[in-house]
C-alpha positions as protocol buffer text, in pm:
chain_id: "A"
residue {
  index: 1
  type: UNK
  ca { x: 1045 y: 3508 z: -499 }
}
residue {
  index: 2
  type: UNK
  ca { x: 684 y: 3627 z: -574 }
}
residue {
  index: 3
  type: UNK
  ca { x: 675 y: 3986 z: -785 }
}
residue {
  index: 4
  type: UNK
  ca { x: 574 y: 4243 z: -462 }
}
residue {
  index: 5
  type: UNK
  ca { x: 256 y: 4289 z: -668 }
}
residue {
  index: 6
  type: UNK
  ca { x: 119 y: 4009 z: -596 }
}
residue {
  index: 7
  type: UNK
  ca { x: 228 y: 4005 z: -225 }
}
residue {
  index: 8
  type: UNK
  ca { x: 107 y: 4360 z: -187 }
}
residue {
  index: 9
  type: UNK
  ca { x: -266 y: 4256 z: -357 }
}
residue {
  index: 10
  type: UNK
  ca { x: -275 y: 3975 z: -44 }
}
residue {
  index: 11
  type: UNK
  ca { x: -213 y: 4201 z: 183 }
}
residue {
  index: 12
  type: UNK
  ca { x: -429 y: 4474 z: 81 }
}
residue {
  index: 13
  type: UNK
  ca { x: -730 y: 4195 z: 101 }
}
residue {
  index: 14
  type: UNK
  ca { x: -1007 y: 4259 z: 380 }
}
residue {
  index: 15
  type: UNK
  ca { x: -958 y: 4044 z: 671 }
}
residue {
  index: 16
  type: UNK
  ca { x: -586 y: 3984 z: 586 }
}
residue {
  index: 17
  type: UNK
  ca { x: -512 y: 4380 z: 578 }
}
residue {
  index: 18
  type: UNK
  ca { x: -699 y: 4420 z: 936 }
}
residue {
  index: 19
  type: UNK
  ca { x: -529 y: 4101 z: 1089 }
}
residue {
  index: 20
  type: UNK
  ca { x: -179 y: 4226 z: 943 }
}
residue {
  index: 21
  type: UNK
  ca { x: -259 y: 4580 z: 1066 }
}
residue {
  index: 22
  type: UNK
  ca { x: -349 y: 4485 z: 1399 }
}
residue {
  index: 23
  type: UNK
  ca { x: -98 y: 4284 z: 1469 }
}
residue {
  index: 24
  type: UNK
  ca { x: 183 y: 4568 z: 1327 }
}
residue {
  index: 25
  type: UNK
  ca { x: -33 y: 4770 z: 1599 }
}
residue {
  index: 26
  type: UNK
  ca { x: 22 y: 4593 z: 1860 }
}
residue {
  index: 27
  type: UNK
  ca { x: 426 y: 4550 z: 1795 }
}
residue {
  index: 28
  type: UNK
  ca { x: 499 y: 4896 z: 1738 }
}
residue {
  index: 29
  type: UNK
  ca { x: 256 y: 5012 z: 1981 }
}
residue {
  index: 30
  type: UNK
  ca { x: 530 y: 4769 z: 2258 }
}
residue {
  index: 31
  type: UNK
  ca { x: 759 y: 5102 z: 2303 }
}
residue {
  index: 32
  type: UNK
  ca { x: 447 y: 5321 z: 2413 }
}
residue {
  index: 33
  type: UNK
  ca { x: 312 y: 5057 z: 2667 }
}
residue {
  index: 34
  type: UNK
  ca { x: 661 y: 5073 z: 2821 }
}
residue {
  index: 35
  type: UNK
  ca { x: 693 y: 5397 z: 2848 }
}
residue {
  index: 36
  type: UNK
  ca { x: 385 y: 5403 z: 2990 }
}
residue {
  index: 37
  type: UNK
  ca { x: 441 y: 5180 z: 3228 }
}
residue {
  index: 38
  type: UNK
  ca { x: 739 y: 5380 z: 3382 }
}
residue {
  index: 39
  type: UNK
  ca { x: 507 y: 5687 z: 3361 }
}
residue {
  index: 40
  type: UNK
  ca { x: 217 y: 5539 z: 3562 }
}
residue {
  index: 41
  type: UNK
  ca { x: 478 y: 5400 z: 3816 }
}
residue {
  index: 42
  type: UNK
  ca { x: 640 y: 5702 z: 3860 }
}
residue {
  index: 43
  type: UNK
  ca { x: 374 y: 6005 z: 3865 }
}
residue {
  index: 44
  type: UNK
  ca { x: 91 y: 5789 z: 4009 }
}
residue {
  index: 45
  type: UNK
  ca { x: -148 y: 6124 z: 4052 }
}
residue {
  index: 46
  type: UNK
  ca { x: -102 y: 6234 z: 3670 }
}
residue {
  index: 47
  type: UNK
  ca { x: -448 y: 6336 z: 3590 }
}
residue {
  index: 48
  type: UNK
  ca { x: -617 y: 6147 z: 3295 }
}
residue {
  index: 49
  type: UNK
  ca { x: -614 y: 6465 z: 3097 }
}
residue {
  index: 50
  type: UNK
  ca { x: -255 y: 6435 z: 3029 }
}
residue {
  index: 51
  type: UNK
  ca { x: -221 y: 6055 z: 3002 }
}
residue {
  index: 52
  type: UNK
  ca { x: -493 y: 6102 z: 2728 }
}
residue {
  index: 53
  type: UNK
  ca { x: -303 y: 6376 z: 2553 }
}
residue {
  index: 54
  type: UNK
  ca { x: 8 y: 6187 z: 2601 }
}
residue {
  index: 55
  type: UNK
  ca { x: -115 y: 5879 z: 2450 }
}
residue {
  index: 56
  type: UNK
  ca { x: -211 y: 6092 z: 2179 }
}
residue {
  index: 57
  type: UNK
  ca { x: 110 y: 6253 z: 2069 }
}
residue {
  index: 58
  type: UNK
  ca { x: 232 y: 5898 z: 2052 }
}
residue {
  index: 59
  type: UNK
  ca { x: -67 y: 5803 z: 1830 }
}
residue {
  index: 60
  type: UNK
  ca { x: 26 y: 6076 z: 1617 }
}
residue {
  index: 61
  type: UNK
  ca { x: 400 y: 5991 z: 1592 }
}
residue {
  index: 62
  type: UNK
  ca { x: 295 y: 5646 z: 1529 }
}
residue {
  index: 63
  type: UNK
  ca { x: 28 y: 5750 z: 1254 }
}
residue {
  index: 64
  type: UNK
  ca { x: 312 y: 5956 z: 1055 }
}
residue {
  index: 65
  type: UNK
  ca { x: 630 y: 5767 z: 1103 }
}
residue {
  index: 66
  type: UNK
  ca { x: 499 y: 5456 z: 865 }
}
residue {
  index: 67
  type: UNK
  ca { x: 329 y: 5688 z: 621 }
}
residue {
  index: 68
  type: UNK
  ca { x: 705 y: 5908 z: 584 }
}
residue {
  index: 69
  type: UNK
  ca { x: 851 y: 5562 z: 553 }
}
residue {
  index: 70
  type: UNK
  ca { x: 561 y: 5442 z: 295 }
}
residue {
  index: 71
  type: UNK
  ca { x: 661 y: 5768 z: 84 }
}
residue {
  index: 72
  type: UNK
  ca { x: 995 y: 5716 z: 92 }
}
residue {
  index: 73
  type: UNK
  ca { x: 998 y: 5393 z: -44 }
}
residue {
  index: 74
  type: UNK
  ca { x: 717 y: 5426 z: -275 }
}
residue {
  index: 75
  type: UNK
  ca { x: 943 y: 5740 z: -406 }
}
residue {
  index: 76
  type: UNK
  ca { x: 1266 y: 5485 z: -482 }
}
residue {
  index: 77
  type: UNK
  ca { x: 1077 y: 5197 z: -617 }
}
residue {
  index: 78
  type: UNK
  ca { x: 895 y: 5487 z: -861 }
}
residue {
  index: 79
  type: UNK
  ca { x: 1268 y: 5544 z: -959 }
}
residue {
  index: 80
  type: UNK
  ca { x: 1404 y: 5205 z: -944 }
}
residue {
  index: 81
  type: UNK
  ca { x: 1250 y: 4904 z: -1094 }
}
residue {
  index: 82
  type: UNK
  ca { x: 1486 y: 4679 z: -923 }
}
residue {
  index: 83
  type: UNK
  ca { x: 1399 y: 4851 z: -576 }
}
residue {
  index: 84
  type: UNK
  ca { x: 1038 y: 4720 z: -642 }
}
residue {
  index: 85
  type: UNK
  ca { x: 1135 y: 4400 z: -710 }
}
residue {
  index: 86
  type: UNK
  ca { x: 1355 y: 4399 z: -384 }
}
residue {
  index: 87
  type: UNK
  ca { x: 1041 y: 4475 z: -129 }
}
residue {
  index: 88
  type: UNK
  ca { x: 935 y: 4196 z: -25 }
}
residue {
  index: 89
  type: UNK
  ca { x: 1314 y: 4026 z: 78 }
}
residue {
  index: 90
  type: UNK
  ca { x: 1349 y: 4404 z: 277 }
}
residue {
  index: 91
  type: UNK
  ca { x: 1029 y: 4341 z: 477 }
}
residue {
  index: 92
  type: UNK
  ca { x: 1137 y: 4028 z: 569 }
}
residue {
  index: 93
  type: UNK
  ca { x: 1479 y: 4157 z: 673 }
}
residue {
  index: 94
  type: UNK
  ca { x: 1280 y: 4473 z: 853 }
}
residue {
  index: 95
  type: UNK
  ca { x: 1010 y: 4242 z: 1041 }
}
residue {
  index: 96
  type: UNK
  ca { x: 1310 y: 3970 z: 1119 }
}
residue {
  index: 97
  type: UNK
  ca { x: 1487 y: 4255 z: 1292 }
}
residue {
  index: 98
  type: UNK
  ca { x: 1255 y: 4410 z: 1481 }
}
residue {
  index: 99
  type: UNK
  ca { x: 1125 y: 4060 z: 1608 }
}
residue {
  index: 100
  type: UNK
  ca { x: 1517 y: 3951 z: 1766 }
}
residue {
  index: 101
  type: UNK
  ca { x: 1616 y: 4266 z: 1819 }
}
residue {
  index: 102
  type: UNK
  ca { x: 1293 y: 4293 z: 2092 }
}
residue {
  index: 103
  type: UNK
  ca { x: 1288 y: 3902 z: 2223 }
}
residue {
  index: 104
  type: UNK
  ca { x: 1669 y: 3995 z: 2260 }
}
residue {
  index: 105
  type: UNK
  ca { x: 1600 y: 4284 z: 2505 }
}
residue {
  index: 106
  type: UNK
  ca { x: 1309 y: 4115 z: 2659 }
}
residue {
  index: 107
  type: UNK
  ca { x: 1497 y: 3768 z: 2760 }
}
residue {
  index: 108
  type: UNK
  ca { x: 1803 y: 3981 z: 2877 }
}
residue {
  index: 109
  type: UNK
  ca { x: 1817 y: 3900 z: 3200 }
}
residue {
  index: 110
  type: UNK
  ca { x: 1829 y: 4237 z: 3471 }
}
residue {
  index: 111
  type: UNK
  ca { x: 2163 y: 4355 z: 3677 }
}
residue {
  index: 112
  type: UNK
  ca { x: 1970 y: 4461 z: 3943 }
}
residue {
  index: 113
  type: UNK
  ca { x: 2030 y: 4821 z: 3888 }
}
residue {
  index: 114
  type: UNK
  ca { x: 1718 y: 5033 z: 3939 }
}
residue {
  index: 115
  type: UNK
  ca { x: 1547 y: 5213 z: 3629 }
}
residue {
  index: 116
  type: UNK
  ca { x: 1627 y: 5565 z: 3625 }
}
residue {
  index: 117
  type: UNK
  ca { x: 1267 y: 5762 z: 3631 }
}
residue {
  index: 118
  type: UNK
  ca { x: 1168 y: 5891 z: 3292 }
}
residue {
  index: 119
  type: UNK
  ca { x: 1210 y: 6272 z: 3292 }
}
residue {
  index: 120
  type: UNK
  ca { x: 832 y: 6456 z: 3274 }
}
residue {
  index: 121
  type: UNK
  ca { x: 743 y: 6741 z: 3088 }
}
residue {
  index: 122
  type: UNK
  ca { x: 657 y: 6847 z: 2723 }
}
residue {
  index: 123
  type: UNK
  ca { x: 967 y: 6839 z: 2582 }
}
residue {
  index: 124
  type: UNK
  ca { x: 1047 y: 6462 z: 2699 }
}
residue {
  index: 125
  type: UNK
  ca { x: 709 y: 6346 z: 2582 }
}
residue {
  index: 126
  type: UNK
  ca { x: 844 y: 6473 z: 2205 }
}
residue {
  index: 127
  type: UNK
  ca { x: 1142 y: 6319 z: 2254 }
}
residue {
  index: 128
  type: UNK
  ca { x: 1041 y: 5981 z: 2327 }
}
residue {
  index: 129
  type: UNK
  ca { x: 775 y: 5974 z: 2142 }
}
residue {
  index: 130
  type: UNK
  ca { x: 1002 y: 6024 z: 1830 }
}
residue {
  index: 131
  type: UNK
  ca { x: 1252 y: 5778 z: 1978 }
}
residue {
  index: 132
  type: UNK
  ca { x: 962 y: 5505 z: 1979 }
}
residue {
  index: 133
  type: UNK
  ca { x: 839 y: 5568 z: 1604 }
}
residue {
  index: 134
  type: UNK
  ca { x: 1176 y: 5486 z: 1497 }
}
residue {
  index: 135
  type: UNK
  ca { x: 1047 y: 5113 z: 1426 }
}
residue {
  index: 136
  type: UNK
  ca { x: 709 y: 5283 z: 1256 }
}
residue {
  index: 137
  type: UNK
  ca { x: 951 y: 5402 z: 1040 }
}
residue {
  index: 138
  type: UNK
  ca { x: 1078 y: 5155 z: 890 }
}
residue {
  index: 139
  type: UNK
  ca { x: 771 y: 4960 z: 914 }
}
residue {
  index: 140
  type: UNK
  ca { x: 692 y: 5178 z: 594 }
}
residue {
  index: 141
  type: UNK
  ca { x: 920 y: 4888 z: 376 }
}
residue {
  index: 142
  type: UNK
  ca { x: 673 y: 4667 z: 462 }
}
residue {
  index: 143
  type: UNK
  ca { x: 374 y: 4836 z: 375 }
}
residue {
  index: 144
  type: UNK
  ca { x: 537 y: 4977 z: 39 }
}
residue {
  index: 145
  type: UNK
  ca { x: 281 y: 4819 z: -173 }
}
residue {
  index: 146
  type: UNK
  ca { x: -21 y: 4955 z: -29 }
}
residue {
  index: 147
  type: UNK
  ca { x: -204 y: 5211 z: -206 }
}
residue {
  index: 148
  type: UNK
  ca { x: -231 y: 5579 z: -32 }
}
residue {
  index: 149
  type: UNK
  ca { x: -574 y: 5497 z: 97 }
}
residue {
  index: 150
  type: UNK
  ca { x: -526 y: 5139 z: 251 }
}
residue {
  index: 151
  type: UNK
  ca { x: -172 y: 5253 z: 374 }
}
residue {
  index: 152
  type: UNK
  ca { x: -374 y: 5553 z: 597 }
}
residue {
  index: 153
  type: UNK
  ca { x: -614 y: 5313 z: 730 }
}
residue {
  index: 154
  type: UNK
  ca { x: -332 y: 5103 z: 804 }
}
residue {
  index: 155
  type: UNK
  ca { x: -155 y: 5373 z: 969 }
}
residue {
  index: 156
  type: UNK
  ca { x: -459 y: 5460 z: 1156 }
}
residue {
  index: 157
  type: UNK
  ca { x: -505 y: 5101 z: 1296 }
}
residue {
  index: 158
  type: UNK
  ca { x: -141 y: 5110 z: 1390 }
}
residue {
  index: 159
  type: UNK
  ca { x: -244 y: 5448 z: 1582 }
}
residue {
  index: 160
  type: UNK
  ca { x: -532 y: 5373 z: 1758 }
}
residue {
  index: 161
  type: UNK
  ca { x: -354 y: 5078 z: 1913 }
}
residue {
  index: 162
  type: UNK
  ca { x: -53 y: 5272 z: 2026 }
}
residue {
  index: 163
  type: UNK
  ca { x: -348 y: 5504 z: 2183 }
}
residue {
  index: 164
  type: UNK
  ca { x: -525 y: 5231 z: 2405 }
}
residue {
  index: 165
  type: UNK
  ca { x: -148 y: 5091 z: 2490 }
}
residue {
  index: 166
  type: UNK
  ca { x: -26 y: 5405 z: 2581 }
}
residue {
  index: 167
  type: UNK
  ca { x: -320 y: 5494 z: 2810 }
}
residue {
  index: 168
  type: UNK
  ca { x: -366 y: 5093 z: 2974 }
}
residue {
  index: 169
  type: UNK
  ca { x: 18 y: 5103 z: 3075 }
}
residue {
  index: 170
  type: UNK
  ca { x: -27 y: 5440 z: 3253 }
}
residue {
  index: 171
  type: UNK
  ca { x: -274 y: 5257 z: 3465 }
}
residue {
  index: 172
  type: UNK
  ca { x: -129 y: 4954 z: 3496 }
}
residue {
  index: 173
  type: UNK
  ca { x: 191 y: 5129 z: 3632 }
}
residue {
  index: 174
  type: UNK
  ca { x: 8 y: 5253 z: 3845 }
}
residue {
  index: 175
  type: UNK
  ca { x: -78 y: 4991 z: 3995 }
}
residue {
  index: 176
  type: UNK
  ca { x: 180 y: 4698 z: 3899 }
}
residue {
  index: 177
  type: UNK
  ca { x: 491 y: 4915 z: 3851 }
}
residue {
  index: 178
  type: UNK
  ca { x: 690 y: 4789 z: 3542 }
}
residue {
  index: 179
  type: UNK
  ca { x: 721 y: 4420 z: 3596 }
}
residue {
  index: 180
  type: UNK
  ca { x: 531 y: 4330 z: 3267 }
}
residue {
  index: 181
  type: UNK
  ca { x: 795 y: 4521 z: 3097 }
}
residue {
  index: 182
  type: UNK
  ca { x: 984 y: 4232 z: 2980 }
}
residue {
  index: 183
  type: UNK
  ca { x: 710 y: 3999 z: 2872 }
}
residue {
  index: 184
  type: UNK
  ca { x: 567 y: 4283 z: 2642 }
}
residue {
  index: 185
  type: UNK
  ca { x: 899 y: 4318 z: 2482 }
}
residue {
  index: 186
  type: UNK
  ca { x: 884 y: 3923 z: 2440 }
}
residue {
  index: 187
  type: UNK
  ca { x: 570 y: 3900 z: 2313 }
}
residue {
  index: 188
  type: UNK
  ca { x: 627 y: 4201 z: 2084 }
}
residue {
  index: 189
  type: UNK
  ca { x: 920 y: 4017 z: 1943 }
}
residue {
  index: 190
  type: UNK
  ca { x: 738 y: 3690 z: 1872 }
}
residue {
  index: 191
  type: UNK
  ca { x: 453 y: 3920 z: 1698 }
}
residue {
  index: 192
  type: UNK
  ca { x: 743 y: 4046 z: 1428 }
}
residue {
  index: 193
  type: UNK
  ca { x: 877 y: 3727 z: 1377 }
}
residue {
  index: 194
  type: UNK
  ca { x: 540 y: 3558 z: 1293 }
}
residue {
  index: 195
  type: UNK
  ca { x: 496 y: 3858 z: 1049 }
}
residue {
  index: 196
  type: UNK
  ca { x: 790 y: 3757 z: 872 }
}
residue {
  index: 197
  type: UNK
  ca { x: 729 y: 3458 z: 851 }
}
residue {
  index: 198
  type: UNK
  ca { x: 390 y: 3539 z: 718 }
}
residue {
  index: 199
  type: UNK
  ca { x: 602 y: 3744 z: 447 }
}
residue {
  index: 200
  type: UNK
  ca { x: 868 y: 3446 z: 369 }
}
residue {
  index: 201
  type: UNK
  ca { x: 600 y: 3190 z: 264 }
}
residue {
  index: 202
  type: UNK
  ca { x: 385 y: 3442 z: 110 }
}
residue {
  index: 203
  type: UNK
  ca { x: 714 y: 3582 z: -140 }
}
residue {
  index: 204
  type: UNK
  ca { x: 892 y: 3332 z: -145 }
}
């Protein structure tokens, strides 16, 4: 296995940090679409005020969560030299995950039982916007080698796409209820699995 270093200095290159960005964006930012979905389905006169300010509180869960994880880590592998050394192997593990876990839940196959409707109101927003950054969370493993600077641009990225996701699957519900629900789990799955694999041949 390559030293993290050297997988961290790849990733922190130009193009390679925006592609790798982008495409962490648009998995993470899979949880907030669906939501969204069921929201635009579901209060179909919601004024675009508070879609807008929704889709921002998930932004802003999604901007933190990977820069609490990126602190953690960066705090253990400070501590423990063979924690460094271990970084790589754990965003592979992470990214492998994250990728079955959601093809899992996107090929499972429906029992015909109707969705309840997501509960409205301030206090749900919080709640599942925290439930959602879960994943942004432990995204921080993989972005343990960044420094503070590119891991906040990162994070930003990884916000801004959550935004536009959050807001386009308000529409769309609106219109198309939630029967793209599945295939954005799906292809949110395949993205985390090409990221590991992006991570295997690059450290190992």
């Amino acid at each position: 296995m390559a030293p993290c270093g050297a997988l961290g200095g790849k990733m922190n290159g130009g193009l390679t940090f925006i592609i790798s960005s982008v495409l962490f964006g648009f998995g993470l930012a899979v949880d907030a679409f669906l939501i969204s979905l069921a929201g635009g389905m579901n209060e179909p006169n919601a004024k675009r005020g508070k879609i807008f300010a929704s889709a921002l509180v998930f932004a802003l869960f999604q901007f933190i969560a990977p820069m609490i994880g990126w602190i953690c880590v960066r705090a253990l592998a400070e501590r423990f030299l063979f924690f460094n050394e271990c970084l790589s192997a754990i965003a592979l593990a992470v990214l492998l995950f994250l990728g079955i876990k959601m093809l899992a839940e996107g090929l499972k196959k429906k029992d015909g039982k109707e969705e309840q409707k997501p509960k409205s109101g301030f206090g749900a927003l919080m709640v599942r916007a925290t439930v959602s950054s879960v994943d942004a969370l432990s995204m921080g493993f993989t972005i343990a080698e960044y420094s503070w600077q590119t891991a906040v641009a990162g994070a930003a990225i990884i916000a801004v796409i959550t935004f536009i996701a959050y807001a386009a699957g308000f529409f769309i519900g609106r219109k198309f209820g939630t029967k793209f629900a599945d295939k954005a789990m799906v292809i949110g799955g395949i993205l985390f699995i090409v990221m590991a694999l992006e991570v295997f041949f690059r450290g190992f």
